[in-house]
C-alpha positions as CSV (number, residue, x, y, z in Angstrom):
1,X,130.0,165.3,73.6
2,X,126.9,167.9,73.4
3,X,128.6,169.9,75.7
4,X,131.8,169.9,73.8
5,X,130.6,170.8,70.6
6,X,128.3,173.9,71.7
7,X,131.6,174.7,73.9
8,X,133.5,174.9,70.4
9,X,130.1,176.3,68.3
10,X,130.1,179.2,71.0
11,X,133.7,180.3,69.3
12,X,132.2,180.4,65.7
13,X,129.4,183.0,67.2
14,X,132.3,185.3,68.6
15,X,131.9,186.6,65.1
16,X,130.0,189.5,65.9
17,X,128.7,191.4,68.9
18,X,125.1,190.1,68.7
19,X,124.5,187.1,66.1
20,X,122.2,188.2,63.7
21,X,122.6,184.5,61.8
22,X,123.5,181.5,62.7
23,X,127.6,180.7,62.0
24,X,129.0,177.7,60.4
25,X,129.6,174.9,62.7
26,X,133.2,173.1,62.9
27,X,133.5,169.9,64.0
28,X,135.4,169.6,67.3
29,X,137.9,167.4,68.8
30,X,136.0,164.3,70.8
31,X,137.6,164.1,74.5
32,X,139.8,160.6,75.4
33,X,136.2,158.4,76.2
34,X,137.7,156.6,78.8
35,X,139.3,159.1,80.9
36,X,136.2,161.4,81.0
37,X,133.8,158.4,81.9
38,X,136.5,157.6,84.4
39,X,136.1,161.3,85.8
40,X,132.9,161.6,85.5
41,X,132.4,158.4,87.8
42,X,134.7,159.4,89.8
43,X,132.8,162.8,90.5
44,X,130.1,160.8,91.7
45,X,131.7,159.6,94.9
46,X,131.9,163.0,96.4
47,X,129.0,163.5,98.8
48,X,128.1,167.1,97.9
49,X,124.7,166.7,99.0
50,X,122.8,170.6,100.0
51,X,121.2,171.1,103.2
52,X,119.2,174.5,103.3
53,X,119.6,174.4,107.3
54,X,123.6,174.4,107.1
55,X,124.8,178.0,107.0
56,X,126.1,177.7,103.7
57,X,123.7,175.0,102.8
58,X,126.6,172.6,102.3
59,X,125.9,168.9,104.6
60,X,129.4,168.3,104.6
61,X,131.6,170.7,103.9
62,X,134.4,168.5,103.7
63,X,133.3,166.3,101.0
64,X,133.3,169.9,99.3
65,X,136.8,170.7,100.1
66,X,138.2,167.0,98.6
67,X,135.8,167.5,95.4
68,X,138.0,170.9,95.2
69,X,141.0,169.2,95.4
70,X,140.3,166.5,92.7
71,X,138.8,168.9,90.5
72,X,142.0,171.1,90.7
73,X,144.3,168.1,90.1
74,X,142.3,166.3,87.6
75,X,141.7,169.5,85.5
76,X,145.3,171.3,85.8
77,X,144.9,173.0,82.2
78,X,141.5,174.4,82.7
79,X,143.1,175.6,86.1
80,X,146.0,177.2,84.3
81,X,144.4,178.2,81.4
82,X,141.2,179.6,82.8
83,X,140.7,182.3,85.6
84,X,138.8,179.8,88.7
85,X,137.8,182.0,91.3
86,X,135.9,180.5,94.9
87,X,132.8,182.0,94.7
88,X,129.7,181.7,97.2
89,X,129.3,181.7,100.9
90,X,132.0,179.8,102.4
91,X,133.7,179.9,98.6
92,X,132.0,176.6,97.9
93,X,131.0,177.7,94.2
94,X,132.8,178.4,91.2
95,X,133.3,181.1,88.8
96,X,135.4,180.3,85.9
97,X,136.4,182.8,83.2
98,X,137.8,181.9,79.7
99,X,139.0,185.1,78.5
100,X,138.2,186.0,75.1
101,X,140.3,188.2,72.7
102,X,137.6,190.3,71.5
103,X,136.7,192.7,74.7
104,X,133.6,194.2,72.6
105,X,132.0,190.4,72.9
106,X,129.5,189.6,75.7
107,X,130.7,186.8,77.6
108,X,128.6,183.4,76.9
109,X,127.9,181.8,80.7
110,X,127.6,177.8,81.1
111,X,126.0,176.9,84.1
112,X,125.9,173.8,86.3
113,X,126.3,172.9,89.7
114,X,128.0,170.2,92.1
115,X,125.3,169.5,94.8
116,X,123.3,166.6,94.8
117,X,120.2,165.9,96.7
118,X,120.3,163.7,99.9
119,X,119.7,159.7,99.8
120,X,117.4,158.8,102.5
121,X,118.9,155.9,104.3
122,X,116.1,153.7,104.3
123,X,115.9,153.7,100.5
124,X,120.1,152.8,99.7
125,X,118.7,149.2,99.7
126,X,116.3,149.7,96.8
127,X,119.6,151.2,94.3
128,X,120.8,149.1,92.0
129,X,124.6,150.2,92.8
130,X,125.2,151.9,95.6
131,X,124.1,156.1,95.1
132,X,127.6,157.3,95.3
133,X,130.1,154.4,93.9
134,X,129.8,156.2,90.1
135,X,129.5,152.6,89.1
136,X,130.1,151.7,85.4
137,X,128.2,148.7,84.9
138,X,125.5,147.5,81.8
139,X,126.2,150.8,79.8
140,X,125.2,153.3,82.0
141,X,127.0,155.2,85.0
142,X,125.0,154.7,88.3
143,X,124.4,157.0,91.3
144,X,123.6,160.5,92.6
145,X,123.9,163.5,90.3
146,X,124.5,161.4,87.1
147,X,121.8,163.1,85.7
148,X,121.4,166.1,87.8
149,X,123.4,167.4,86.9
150,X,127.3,166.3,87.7
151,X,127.2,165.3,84.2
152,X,127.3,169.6,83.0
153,X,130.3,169.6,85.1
154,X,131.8,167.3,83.6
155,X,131.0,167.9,80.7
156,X,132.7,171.4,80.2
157,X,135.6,170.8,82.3
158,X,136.2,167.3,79.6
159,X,134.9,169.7,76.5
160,X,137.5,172.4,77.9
161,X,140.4,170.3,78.2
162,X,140.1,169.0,75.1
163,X,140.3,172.3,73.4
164,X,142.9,173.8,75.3
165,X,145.0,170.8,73.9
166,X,143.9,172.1,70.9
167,X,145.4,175.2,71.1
168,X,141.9,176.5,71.1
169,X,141.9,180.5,72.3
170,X,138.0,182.0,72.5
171,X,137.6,185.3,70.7
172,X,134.4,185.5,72.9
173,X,135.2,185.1,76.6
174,X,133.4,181.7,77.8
175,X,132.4,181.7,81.6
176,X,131.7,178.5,83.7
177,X,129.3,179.4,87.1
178,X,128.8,175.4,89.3
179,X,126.9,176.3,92.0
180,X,126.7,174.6,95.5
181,X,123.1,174.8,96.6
182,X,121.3,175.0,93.5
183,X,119.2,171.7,94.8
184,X,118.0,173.7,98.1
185,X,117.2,177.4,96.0
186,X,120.7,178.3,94.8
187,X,120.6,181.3,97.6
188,X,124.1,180.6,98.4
189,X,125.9,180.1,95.4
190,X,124.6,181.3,92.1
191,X,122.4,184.3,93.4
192,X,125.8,185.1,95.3
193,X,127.8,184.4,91.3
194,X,125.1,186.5,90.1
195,X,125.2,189.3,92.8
196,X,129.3,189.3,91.8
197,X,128.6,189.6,88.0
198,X,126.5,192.6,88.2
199,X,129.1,194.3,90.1
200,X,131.3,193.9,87.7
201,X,129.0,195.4,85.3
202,X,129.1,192.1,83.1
203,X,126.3,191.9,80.5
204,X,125.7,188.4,78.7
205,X,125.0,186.8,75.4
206,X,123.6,183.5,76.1
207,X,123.3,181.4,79.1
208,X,123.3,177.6,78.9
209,X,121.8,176.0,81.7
210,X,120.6,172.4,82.7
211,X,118.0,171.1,80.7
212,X,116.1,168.2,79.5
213,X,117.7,165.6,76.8
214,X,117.4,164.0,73.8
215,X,114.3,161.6,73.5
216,X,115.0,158.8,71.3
217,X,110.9,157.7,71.6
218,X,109.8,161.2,70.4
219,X,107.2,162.9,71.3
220,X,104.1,161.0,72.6
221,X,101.7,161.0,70.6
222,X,102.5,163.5,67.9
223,X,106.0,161.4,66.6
224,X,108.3,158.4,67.2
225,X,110.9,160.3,65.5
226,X,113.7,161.1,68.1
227,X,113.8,164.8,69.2
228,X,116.1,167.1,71.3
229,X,114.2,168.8,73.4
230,X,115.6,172.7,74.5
231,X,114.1,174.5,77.6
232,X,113.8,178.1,76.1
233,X,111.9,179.1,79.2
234,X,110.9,178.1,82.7
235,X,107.9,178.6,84.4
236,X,107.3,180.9,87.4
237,X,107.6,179.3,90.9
238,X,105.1,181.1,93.3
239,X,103.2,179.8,96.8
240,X,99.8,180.9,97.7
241,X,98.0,180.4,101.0
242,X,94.8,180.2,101.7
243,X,93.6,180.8,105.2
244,X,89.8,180.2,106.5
245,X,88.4,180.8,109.8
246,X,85.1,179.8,111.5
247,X,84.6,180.3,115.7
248,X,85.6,176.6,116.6
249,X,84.0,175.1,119.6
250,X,83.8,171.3,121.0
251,X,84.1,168.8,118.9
252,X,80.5,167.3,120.8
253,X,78.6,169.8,118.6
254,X,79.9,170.6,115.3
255,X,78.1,172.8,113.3
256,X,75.4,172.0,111.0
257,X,75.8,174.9,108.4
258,X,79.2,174.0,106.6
259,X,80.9,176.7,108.8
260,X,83.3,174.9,110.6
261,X,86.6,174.7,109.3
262,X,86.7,171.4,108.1
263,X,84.1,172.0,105.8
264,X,85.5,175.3,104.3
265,X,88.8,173.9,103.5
266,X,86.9,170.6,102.0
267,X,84.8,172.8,99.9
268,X,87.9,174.8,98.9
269,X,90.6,171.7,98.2
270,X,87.1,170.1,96.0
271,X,87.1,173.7,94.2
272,X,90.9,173.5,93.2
273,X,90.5,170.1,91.9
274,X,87.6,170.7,90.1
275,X,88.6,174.2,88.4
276,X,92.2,174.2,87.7
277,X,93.8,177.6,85.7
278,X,92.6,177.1,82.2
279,X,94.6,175.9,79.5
280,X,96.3,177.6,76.9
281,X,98.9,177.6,74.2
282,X,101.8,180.5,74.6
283,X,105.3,180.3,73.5
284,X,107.6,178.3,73.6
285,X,105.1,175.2,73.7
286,X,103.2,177.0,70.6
287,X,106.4,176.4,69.0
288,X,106.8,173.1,70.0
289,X,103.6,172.2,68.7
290,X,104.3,174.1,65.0
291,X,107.8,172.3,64.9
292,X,106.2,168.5,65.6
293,X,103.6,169.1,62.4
294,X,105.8,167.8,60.0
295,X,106.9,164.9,62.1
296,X,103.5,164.1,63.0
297,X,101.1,161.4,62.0
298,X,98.6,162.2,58.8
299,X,96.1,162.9,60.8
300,X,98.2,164.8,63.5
301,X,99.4,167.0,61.4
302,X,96.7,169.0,60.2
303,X,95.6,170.1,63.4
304,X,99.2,171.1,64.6
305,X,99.9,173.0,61.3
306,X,96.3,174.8,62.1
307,X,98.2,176.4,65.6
308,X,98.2,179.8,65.4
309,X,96.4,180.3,62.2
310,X,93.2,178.7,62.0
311,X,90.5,180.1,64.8
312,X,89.8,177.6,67.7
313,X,92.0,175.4,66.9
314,X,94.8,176.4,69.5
315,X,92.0,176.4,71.8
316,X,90.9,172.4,71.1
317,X,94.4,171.7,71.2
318,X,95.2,173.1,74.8
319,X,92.1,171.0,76.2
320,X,93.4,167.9,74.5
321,X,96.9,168.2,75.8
322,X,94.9,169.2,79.1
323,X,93.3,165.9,79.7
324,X,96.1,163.9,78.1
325,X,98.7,163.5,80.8
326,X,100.0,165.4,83.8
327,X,103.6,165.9,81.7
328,X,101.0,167.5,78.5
329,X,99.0,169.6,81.0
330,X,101.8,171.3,82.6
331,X,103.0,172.4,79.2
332,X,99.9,174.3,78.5
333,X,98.4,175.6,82.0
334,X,99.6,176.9,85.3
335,X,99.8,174.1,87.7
336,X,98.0,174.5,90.8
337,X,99.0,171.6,93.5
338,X,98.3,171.3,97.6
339,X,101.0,171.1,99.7
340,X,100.2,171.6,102.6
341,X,96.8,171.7,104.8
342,X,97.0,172.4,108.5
343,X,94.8,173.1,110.9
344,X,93.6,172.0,114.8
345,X,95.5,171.7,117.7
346,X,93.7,169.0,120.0
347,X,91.9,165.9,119.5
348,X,88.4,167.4,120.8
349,X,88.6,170.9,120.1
350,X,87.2,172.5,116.4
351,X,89.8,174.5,115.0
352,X,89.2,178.1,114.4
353,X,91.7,178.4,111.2
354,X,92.7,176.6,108.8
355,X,95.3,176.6,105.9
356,X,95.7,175.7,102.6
357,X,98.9,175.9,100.9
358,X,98.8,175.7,96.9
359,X,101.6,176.0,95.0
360,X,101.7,177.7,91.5
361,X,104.1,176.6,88.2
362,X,103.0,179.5,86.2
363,X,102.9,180.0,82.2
364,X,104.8,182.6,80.9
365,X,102.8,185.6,81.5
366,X,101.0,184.8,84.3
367,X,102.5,186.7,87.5
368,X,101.9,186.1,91.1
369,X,99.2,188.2,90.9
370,X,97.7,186.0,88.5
371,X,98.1,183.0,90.9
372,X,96.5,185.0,94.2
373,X,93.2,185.5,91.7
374,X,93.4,181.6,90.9
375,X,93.2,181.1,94.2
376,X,90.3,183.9,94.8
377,X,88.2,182.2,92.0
378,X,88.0,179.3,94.2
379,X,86.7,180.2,97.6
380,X,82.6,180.3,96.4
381,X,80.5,181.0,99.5
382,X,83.6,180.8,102.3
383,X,85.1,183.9,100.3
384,X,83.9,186.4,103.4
385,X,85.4,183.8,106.0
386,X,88.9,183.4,103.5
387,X,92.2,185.4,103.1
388,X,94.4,184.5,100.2
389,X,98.1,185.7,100.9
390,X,101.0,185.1,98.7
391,X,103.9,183.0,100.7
392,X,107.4,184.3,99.5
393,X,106.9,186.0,96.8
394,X,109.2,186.2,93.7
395,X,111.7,188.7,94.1
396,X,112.5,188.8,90.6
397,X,110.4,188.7,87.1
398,X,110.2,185.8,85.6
399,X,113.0,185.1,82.9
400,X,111.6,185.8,79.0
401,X,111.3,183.2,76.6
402,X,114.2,182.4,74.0
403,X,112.9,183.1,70.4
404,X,112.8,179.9,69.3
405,X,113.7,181.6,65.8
406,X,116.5,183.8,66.7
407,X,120.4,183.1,66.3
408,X,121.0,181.5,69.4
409,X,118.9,178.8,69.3
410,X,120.0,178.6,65.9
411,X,123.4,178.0,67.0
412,X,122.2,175.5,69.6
413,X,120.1,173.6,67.1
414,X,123.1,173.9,64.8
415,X,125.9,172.6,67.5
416,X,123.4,169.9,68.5
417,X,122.5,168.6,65.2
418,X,126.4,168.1,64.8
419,X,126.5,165.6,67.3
420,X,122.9,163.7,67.1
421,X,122.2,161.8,64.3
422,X,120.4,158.8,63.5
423,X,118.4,156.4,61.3
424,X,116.0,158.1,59.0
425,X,114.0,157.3,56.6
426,X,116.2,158.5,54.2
427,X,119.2,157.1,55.9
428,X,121.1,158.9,58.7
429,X,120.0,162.1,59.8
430,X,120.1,165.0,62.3
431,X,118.3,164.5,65.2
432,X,115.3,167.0,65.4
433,X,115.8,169.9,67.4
434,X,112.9,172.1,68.9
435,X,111.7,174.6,72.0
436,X,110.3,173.6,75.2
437,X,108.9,174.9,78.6
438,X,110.6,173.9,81.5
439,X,108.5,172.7,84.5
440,X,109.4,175.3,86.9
441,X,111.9,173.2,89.0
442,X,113.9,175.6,90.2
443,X,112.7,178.3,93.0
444,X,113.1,182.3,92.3
């Protein structure tokens, strides 16, 4: 339904070139319930699952090919209607054009994608229903990619249907991009979509990805009101290794200095545990936190309505949130976690390197940079025996954050708030709506 109405709320913005306020919002035609829970079950049984060793990082390109062929059958107006183009290595993706009647209008872009992650055999047993039957059972639909994220898929192609049988025509063009690998790095399908875009010289509006949801609990501790959470930035993905070295020898006589490489790497691993990146408040959590005071409790509230304007305060906040929970610290610092430690290569013989691997979820406006002088700040004493590299580095800047007060989060909040409501205080109401920082679950 969420998808549908922003589908139909992106029309009202065509408007104008660049929104400068948010439209009015119509209401829009709700899709035949049955057949879309019908569909979107059925979408489950395909087992799209990504491999990054496959050549085009598909595990069985077949189930691929008969997801095609249901899609293209079950969908025929969007297939008429819309320009579908194969897309990708091995055309595995999808690029899907609804072609607007104002040419001046960027195109808005909805993205998704139809590969799942793989079920390891020896866990099918601890499912409730099997991971791809798409069973409907006890209110919920069960199995792989319900949630990530078969369900955007659906979604569009259901909130597209419905308004072609409208007789809907966008005056902005509306583009659909699925991907095929997006669970393994996307290399093969959107960065190939997004390669084929800027060829075509096509500049965007708005982009609406995969996000989180609506949390009916609230937001622990500040409020128990529900809230709709929207990711209006991501952080930064970025790998660091640290490497140590020390002579090595027999393992009869290890050294009695702390220079072996066991004991660098100890003193190092202790060093990241002890001193993670420091915390901090920046946009969009900033905003999150302004946009819970009202909800808050009375004495909550204060001290989120002091963000941003009283001295310290963001400061006490970011160390609170810091120490309350793994989910509160990542919204306020760069994460810093170990991977990966290697070293030795026999049983009796002290190895002469060693290697850490940390990786990095980075705040907006830290870089990789930043994350390579995290990762100096913790070497101490084995800093001459160290070397701090950066592994893969992001080829791209990290994406900006969303102005949580602009016109198209407006008309978000807007085309969500049509479809949310529940019971207030004051009877029903629209479900609150307000930024967030995405994790950094996706790799540049």
């Amino acid at each position: 339904a969420l998808m549908l109405v922003v589908a139909c709320s992106s029309a009202a913005a065509a408007a104008a070139a660049a929104p400068q306020s948010v439209p009015s919002i119509k209401p829009c035609p709700f899709p035949n319930i049955t057949a879309a829970i019908d569909n979107f079950s059925k979408i489950i049984s395909f087992r799209t699952v990504s491999n990054p060793s496959a050549p085009n990082h598909a595990e069985d390109p077949f189930e691929f090919a008969k997801l095609d062929a249901w899609l293209s059958s079950t969908y025929i107006e969007v297939w008429q209607t819309l320009k579908v183009e194969k897309v990708g290595v091995d055309n595995l993706s999808y690029l899907m054009t609804w072609q607007g009647s104002v040419p001046r209008l960027k195109p808005m872009l909805f993205i998704s994608h139809v590969d799942v992650v793989p079920v390891p055999e020896e866990t099918v047993q601890e499912w409730v229903h099997p991971p791809f039957s798409g069973a409907v059972a006890d209110g919920f639909i069960w199995g792989r990619g319900t949630q990530d994220v078969k369900v955007g898929v659906i979604g569009l192609l259901e909130a597209a249907t419905v308004l072609i049988r409208e007789g809907y025509s966008p005056k902005r063009t509306i583009m659909f991009a699925f991907g095929q690998d997006e669970e393994v790095g996307g290399s093969m399908g959107a960065a190939k979509t997004a390669e084929l875009l800027l060829s075509r010289g096509i500049e965007l509006e708005m982009i609406w990805d995969e996000g989180t949801s609506v949390s009916m609990d609230g937001v622990q501790p500040f409020t128990k009101q529900p809230v709709a959470l929207v990711g209006t930035a991501e952080k930064g993905y970025q790998s660091v290794q640290i490497t140590v070295s020390s002579p090595g020898g027999h393992s009869s006589k290890p050294p009695i200095d702390g220079s072996s490489v066991g004991s660098r790497l100890g003193r190092i691993l202790t060093a990241i545990s002890a001193s993670p990146p420091s915390p901090k408040l920046v946009p969009p959590t900033l905003d999150l936190l302004k946009g819970l005071a009202p909800l808050a409790s009375a004495w909550m509230s204060p001290l989120l309505m002091a963000v941003g304007l009283v001295p310290y305060a963001d400061n006490l906040l970011a160390h609170i949130m810091a120490a309350a929970s793994a989910e509160a610290a990542a919204l306020v610092r760069s994460t810093a976690a170990v991977t990966k430690v290697t070293a030795g290569i026999a049983d009796n013989v002290l190895p002469q390197t060693g290697m850490i691997n940390v990786n990095f979820r980075l705040l907006p406006g830290d870089t990789p940079d930043t994350a390579v002088e995290y990762a100096k700040s913790w070497l101490g004493r084995d800093s001459p025996f160290a070397n701090v590299t950066i592994a893969h580095k992001m080829n791209k800047p990290q994406a900006k954050v969303t102005d949580a007060t602009g016109p198209h989060f407006g008309l978000v909040k807007a085309a969500i708030q049509l479809a949310w409501r529940f019971d207030g205080p004051q009877g029903e109401q629209p479900v609150n709506v307000l930024p967030i920082l995405m994790p950094g679950r996706h790799m540049f």
